[in-house]
DRENDO-1510 file (C-alpha; in Angstrom, 1 decimal, always signed):
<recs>
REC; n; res; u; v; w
REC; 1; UNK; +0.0; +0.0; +0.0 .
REC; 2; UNK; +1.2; +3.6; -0.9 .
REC; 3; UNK; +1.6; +6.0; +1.9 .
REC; 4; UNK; -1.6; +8.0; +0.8 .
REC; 5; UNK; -3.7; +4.5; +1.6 .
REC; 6; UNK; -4.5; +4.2; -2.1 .
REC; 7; UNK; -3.2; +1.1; -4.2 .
REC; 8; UNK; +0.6; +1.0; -5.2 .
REC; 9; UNK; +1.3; +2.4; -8.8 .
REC; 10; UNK; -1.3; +4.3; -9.0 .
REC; 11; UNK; -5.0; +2.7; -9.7 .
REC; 12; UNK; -4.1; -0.3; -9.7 .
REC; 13; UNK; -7.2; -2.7; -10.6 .
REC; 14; UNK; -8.3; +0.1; -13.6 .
REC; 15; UNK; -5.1; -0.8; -15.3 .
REC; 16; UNK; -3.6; +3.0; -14.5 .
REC; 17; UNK; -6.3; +4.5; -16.0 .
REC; 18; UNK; -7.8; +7.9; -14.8 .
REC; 19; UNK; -10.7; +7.5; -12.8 .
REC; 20; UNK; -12.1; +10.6; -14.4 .
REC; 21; UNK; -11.2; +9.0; -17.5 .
REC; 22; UNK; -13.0; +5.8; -16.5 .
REC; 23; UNK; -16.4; +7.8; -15.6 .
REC; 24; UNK; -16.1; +10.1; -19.2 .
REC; 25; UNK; -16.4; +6.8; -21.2 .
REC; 26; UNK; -19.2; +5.2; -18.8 .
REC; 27; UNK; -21.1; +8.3; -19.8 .
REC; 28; UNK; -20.8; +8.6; -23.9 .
REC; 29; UNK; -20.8; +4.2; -23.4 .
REC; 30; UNK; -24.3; +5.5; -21.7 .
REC; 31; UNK; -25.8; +8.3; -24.4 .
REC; 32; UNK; -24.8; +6.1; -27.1 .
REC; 33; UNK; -26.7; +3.1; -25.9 .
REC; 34; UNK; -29.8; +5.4; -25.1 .
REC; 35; UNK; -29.6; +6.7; -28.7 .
REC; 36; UNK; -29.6; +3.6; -30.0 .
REC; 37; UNK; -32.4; +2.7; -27.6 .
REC; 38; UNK; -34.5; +5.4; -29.0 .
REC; 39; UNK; -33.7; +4.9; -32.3 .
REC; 40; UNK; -34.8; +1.3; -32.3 .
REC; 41; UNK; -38.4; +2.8; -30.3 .
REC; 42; UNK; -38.8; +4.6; -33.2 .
REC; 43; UNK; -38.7; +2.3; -35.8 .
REC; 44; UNK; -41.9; -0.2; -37.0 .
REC; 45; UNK; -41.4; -3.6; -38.1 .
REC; 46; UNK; -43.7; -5.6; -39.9 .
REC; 47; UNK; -44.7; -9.6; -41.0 .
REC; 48; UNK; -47.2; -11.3; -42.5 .
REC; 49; UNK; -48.7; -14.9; -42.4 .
REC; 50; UNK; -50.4; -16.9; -44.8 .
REC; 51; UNK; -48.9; -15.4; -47.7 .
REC; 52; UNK; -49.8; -12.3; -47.3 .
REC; 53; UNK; -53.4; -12.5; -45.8 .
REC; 54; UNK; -52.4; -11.2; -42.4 .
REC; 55; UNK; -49.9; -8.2; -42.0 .
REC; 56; UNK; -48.5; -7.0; -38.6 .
REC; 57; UNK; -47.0; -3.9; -37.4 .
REC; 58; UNK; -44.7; -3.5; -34.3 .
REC; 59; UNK; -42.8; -0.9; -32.8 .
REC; 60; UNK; -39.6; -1.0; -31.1 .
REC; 61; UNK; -41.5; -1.0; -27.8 .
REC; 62; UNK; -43.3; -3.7; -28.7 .
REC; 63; UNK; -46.5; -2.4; -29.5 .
REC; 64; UNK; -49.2; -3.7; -31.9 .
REC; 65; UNK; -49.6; -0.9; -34.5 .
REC; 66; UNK; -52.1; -2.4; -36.7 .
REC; 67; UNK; -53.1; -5.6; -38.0 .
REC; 68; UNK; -54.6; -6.2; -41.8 .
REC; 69; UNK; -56.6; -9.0; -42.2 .
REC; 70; UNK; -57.9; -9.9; -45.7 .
REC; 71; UNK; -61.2; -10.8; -46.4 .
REC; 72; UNK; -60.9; -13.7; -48.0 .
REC; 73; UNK; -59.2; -15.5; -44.8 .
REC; 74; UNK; -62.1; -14.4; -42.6 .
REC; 75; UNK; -64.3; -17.6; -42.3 .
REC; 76; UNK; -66.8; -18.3; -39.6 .
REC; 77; UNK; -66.4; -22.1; -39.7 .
REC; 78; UNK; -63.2; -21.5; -39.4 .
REC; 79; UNK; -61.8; -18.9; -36.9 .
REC; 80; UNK; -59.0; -21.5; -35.1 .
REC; 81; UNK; -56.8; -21.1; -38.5 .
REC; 82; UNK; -57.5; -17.3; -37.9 .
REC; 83; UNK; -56.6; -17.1; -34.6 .
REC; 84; UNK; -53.3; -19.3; -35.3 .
REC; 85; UNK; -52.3; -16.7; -38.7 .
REC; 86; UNK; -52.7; -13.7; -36.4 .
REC; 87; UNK; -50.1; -15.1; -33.6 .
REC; 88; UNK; -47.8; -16.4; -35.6 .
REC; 89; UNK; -47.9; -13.2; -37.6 .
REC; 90; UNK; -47.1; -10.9; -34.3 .
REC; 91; UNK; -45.0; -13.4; -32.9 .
REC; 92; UNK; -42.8; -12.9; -36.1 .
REC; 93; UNK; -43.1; -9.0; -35.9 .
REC; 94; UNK; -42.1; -9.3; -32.4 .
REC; 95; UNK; -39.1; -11.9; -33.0 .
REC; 96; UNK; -38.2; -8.7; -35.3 .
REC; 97; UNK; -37.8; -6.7; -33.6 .
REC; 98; UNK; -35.8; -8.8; -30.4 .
REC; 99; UNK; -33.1; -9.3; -33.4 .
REC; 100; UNK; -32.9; -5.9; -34.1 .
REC; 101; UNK; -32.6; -5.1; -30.5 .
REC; 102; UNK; -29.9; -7.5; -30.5 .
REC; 103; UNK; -27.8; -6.3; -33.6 .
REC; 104; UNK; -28.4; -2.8; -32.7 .
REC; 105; UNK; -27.3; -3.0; -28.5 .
REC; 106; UNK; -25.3; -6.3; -29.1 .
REC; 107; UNK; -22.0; -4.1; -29.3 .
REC; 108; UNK; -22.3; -3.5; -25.3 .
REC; 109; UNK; -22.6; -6.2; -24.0 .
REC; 110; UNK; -25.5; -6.4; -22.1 .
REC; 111; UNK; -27.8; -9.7; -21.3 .
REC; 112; UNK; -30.7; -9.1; -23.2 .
REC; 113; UNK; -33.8; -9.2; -20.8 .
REC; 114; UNK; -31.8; -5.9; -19.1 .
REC; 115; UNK; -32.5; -4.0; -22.9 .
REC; 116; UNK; -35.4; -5.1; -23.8 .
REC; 117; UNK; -37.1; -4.0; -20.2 .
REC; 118; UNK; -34.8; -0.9; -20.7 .
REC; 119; UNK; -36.5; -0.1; -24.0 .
REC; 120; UNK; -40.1; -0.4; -22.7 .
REC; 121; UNK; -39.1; +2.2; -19.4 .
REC; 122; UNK; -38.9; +5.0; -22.2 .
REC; 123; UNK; -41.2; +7.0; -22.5 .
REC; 124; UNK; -42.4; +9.0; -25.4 .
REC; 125; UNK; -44.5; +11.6; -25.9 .
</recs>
């Protein structure tokens, strides 16, 4: 131990590098992932299902912006088949957008679940 009670050499465990130094790149590491956060908010993502006859819009944030159903698909003896083309159609738009999420914020290394619940704290106006 140094005289002053601090490590010897200096910092020590932050491989000699400025504290300060440490805290300025935490930041921009910090704005940067934000912006990308936001960026990927902002965007919509869409799928379809049964060639076509059902389309899906997501957002970023995992919201249902519209669903298109054509009328030809729509029959009353058979709404199961209906039911299962709408899920698998969101459940595509959302698989969307958890790769984007991942391409876009994979570069910091963060587990997943922590971005994704991230993402959905923002709020918008």
């Amino acid at each position: 131990m140094s005289r002053r009670g601090g490590f010897p050499g200096g910092m020590g465990g932050f491989g000699g590098m400025n504290i300060n130094q440490l805290m300025k790149e935490a930041k921009k590491m910090q704005a940067d992932m934000e912006k990308s956060q936001e960026e990927l908010v902002s965007k919509e993502f869409e799928a379809t299902a049964g060639g076509g006859a059902i389309e899906v819009k997501v957002t970023g944030a995992k919201e249902i912006k519209q669903i298109k159903i054509k009328k030809d698909v729509v029959d009353p003896d058979d709404v199961e088949m209906l039911e299962d083309l709408i899920l698998t159609c969101v459940n595509e738009a959302l698989r969307k957008v958890d790769s984007a999420q991942a391409q876009s914020l994979g570069k910091y290394n963060i587990p997943r679940n922590n971005v994704i619940n991230s993402a959905r704290d923002i709020s918008y106006p």
